[in-house]
Structures are given as C-alpha cells and as structure tokens.
Backbone bond lengths (Angstrom), bond angles and torsions (degrees), N, CA, C in turn:
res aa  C-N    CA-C-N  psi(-1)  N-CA   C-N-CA  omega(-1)  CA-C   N-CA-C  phi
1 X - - - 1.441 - - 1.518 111.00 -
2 X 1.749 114.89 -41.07 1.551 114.04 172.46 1.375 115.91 -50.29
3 X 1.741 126.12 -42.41 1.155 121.71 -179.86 1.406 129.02 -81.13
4 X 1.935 121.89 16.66 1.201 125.43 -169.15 1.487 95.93 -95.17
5 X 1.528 121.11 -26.36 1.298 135.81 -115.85 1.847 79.64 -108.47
6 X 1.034 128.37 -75.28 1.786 139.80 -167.73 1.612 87.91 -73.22
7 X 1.613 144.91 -17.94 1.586 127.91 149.92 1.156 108.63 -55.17
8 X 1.357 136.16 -70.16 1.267 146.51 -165.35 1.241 126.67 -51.48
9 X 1.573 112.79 -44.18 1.740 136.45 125.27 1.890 105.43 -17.54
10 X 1.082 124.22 -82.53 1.701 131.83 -150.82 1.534 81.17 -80.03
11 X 1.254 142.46 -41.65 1.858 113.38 -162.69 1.381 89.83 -88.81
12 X 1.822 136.15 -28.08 1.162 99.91 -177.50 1.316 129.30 -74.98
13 X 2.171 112.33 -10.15 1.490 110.10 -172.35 1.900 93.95 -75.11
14 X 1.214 94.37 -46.16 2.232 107.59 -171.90 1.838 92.85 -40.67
15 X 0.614 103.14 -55.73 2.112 101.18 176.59 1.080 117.83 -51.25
16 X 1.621 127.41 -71.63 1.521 123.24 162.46 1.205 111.58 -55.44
17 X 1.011 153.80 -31.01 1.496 148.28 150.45 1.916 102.42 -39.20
18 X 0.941 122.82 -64.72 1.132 120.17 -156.21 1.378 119.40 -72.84
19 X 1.773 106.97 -25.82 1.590 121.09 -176.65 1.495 102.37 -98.79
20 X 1.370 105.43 19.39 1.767 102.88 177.07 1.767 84.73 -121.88
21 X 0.827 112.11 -40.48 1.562 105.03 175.60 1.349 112.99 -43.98
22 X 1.929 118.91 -60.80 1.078 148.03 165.77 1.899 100.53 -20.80
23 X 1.200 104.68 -71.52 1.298 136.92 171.51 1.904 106.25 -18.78
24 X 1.215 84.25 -94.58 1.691 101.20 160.23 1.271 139.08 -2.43
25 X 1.416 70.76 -75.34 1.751 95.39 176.57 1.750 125.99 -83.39
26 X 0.881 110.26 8.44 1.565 158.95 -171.82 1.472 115.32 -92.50
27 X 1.444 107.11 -50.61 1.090 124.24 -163.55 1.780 115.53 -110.95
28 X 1.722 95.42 -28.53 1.639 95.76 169.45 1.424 83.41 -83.69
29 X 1.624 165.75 -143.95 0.999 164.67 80.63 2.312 89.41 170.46
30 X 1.719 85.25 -53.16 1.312 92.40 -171.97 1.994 118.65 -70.93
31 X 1.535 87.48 -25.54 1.631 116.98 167.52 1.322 100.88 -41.70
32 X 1.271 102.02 -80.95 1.729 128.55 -179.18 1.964 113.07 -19.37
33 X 1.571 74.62 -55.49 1.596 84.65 -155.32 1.861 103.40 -78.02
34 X 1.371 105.66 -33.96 1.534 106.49 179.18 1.649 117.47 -61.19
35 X 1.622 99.75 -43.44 1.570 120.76 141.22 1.543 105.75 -10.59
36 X 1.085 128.42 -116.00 1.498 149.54 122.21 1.287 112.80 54.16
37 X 1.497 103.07 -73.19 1.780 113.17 178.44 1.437 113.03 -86.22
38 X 0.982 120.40 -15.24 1.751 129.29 179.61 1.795 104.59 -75.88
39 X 1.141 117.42 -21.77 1.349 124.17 -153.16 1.368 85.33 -103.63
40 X 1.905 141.06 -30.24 0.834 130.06 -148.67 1.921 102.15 -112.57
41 X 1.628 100.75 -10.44 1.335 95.45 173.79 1.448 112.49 -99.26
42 X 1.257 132.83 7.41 1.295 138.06 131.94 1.613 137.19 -52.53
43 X 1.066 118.73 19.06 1.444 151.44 156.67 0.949 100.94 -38.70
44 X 1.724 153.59 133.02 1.334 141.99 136.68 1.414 132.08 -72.88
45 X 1.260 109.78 115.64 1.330 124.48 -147.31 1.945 91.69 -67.87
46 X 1.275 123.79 171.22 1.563 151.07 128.95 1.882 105.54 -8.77
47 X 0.476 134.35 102.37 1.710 115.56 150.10 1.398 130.55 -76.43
48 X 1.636 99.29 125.34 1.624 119.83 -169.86 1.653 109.72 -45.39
49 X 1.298 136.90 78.68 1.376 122.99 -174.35 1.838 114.03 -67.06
50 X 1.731 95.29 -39.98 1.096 106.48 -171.56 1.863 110.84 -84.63
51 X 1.140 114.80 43.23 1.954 89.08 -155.30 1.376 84.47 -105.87
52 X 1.271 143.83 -6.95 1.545 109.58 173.22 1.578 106.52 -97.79
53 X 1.442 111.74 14.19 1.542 113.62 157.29 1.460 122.22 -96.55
54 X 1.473 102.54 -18.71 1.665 114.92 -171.98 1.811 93.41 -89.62
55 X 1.452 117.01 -17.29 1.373 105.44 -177.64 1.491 115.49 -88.15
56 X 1.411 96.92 -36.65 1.948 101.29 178.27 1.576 107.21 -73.04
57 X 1.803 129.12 -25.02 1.275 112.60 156.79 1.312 118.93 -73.54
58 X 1.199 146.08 -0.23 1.702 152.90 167.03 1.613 108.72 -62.83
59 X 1.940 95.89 -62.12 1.396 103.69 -175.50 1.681 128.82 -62.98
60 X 1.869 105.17 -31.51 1.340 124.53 161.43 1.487 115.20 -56.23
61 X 1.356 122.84 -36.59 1.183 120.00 167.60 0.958 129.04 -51.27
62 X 1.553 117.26 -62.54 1.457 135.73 -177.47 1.673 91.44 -33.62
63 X 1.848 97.97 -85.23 1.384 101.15 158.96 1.835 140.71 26.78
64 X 0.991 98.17 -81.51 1.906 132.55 -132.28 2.011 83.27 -103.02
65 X 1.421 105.41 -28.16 1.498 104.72 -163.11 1.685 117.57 -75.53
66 X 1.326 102.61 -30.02 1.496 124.61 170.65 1.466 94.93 129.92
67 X 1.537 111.86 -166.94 1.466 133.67 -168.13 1.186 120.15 -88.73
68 X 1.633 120.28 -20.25 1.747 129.01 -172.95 2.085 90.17 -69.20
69 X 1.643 98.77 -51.88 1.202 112.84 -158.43 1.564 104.91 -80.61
70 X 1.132 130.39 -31.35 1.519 121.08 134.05 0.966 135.70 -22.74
71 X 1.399 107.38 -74.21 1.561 103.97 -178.01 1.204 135.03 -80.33
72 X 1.683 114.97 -1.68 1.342 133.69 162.48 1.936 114.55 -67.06
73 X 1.064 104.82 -32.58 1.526 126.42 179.82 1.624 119.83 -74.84
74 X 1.224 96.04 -58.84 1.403 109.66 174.05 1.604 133.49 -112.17
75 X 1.170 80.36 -13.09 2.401 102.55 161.58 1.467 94.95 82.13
76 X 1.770 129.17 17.80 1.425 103.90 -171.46 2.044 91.89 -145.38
77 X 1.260 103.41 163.55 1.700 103.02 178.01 1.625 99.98 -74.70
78 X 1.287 112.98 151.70 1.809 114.84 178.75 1.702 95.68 -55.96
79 X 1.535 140.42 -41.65 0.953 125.49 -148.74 1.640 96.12 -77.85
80 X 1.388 133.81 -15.27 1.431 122.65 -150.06 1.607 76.73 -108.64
81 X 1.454 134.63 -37.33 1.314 126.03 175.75 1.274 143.19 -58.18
82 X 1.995 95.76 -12.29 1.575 106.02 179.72 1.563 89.00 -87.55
83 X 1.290 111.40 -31.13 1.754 108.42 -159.61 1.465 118.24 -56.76
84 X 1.855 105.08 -46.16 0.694 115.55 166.78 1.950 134.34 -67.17
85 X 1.231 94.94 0.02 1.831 118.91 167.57 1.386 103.89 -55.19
86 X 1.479 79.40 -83.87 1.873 121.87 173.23 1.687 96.94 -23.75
87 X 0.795 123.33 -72.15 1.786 133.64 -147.56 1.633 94.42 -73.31
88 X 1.110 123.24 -41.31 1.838 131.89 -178.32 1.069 110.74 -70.48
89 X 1.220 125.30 -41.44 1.597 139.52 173.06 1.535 117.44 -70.39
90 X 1.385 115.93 -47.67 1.732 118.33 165.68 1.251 119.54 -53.36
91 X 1.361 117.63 -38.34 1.569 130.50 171.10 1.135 132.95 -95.81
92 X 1.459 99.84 31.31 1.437 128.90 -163.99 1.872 118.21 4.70
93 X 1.318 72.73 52.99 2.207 91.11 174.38 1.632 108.14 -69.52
94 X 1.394 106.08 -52.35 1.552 101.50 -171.31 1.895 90.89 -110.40
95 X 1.492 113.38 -168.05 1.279 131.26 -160.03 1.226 103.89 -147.24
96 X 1.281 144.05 174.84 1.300 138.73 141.83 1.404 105.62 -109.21
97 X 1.129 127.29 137.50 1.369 120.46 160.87 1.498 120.39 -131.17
98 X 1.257 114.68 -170.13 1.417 109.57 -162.09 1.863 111.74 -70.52
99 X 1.524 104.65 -26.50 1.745 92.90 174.73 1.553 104.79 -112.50
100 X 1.809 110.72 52.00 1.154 74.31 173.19 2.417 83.82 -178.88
101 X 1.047 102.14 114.08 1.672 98.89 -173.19 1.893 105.36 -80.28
102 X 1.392 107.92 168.83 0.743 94.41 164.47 1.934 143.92 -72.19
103 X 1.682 91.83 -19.00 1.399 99.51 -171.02 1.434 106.37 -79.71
104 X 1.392 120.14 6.58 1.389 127.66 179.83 1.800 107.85 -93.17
C-alpha cells in the first residue's frame, strides 16, 4: 500500500508536467503562426493613381441612384444635403482640398 501512494504522487506530477508542456507548445506554435500572417499583410499595396476619380464616381453614384438610396446612405434628401454644403462652405466651416471634396 506504501508503494501505491509516492506512484500515484509521480504519474500525477508526470501529467501536469506534460499537459503544461502540451500547453506551451501550443502557445509558441500560435506565436509562430500570428508571426507569419503579420509579416504577410505588410505587402505594399498598388498605389491609388485614379482615387480622386474613383471618389467623384462613388459620390455621383450615391447621387445618380435616386432619393430612397440617398437617403439610406447618407440619412438626408439630396436637396437638404446640397443645402447643407452651401451653408458649411459660406461660413467657411469646411474647405475643399485637393484629397478631399466637399460633398465627401
């Protein structure tokens, strides 16, 4: 019976030993791999040549689609959206500048 007692002792430390190992290795593995994908979304993308043409066809869209699809987009009718252009621009609140219009 003395010798069941210090076995039962050594397989239960050899187990937690082993499922912390498990553990570990588990955990550098996931290291590795996040490692891995971080390195790969650092890619250098294309440069946008066209994007302040791809943006004024975006905004024409919105636009061009009618008023349901307007006002789902931007929460307001085109006529209250130019007004509100108009009124930011007189009080020289907003600007237009080169990356960036006002209706944007």
């Amino acid at each position: 019976m003395d010798d069941k007692i210090p076995a039962t002792i050594l397989g239960a430390a050899v187990s937690v030993l082993a499922v912390g190992h498990l553990i570990m290795e588990y955990y550098k593995l996931r290291v590795r791999t996040r490692s891995i994908s971080r390195i790969s979304d650092h890619i250098p993308r294309q440069p946008y040549i066209d994007r302040a043409y791809l943006r004024e066809i975006y905004m024409n869209s919105l636009i061009c689609r009618g008023d349901i699809n307007y006002i789902d987009q931007i929460r307001m009718k085109p006529v209250a959206f130019y007004e509100l252009c108009n009124i930011l621009t007189r009080y020289n609140l907003v600007r237009q500048s080169k990356n960036m219009s006002i209706k944007e």
